[in-house]
N, C-alpha and C positions, 0 to 999 in steps of 0.2 A: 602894500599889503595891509597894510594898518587902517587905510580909508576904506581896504574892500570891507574889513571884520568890521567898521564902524557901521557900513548901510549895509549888511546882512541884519546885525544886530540889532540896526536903527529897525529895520523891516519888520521883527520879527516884535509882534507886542508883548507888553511884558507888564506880570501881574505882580502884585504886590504878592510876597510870600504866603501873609496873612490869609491873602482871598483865598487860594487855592485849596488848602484843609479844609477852609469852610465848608467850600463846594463839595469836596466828597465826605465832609460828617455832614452836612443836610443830605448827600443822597442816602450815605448807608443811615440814617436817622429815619428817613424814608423807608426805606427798605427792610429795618426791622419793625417800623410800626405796621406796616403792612402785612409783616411776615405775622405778626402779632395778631392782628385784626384775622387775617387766616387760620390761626394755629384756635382764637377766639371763636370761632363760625365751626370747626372740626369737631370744637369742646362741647358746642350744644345741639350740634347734629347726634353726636354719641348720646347725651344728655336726655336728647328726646325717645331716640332707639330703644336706650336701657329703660325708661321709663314706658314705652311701648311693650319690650319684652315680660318684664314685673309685669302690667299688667296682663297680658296675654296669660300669663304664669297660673296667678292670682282666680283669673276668670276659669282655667283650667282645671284646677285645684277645686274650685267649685260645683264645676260641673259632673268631676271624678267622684266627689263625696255623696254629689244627687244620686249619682246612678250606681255607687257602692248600695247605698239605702233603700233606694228603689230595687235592686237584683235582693237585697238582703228581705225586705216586706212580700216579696214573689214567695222568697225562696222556703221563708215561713208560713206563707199561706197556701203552698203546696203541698206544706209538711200536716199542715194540720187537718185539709181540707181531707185527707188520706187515713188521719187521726178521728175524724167526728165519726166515721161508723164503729169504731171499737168501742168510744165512750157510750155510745148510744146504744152497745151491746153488756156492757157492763154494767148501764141504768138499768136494763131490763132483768140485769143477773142479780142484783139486788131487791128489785122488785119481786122474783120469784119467791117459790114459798121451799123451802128446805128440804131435801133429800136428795134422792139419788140424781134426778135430773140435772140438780143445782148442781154438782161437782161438774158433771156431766156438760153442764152451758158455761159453767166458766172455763173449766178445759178448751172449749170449744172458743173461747172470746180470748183466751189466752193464745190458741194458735193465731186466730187472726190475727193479733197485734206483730206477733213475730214475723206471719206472711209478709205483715204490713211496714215495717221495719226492714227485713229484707229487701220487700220493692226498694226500698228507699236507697239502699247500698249499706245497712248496720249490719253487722255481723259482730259473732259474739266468739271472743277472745279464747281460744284454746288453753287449757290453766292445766286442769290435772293429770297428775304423774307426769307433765310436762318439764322440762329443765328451764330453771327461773329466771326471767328474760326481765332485767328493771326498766326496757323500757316501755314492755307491758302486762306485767308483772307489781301490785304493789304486797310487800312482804311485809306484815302485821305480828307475825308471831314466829320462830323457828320450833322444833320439836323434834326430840329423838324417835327415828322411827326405822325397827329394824328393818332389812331386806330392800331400803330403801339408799338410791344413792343422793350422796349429797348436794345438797343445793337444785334437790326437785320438789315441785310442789308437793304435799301430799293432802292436803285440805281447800277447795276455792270458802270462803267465806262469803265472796260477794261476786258475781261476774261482769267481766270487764270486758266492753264494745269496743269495736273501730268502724268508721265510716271511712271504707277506702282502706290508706295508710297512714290514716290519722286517729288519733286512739280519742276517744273519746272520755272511757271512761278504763283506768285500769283494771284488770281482776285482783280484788284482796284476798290475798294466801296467807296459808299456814306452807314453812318450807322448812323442809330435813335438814338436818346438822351433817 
């Protein structure tokens, strides 16, 4: 039995201890630098992406600002182009000569503008003996006022517009105590 264990043993080759580790720290040495060099190529594929995205971003952001400015230059020159017949009716109300007619042509230049203002969607803020609203309501003074309830207007001082349900400009009140 002893001779068989010797040529089974003799048969079978036989590596020094040493070599053996080697061989699999060189593979997995391999195989992390690889994994490395991969995880490396992942790093500036993303790299390049996000650098694509920013710019996409950037050029986007650009183009939004053009076209805010451009709708904005339209939207003014709608406004005004709707505007040059009242001024041009106002030159003419100054030009006139005094009297009845004159009240008479600015009344008449004064509707227009308000026509003109409506076209546009202004509308003018409901204020008196109304119940006092701050968020289109500005209150400048209070004052005791009998038969009145409190916290209504009871004086506009200035009148206050909205375009839409955007207030433009509030109405300044006098309001009851």
């Amino acid at each position: 039995m002893d001779a068989e264990k010797k040529t089974a043993t003799e048969q079978q080759p036989t590596a020094a201890p040493e070599q053996q580790p080697k061989k699999a720290a060189k593979t997995g040495k391999e195989k992390t630098h690889a994994e490395i060099e991969r995880l490396k190529g992942e790093i500036e594929a993303q790299k390049d992406a996000y650098q694509r995205v920013l710019a996409e971003y950037a050029n986007y952001k650009r183009r939004t600002e053009q076209e805010k400015e451009a709708i904005g230059q339209f939207t003014t020159a709608r406004l005004l182009e709707k505007m040059l017949p009242v001024l041009d009716n106002l030159e003419r109300a100054v030009l006139a000569p005094e009297g009845d007619g004159y009240k008479a042509g600015v009344e008449m230049v004064l509707k227009q503008l308000r026509q003109t203002l409506g076209d546009l969607g202004v509308t003018e803020i409901p204020a008196q003996q109304q119940p006092f609203d701050p968020e289109v309501h500005n209150a400048v003074a209070r004052e005791d006022a009998e038969g009145v309830e409190p916290d209504t207007v009871t004086q506009v001082l200035q009148k206050g517009y909205k375009l839409g349900d955007r207030v433009l400009r509030a109405a300044m009140v006098k309001v009851a105590n």
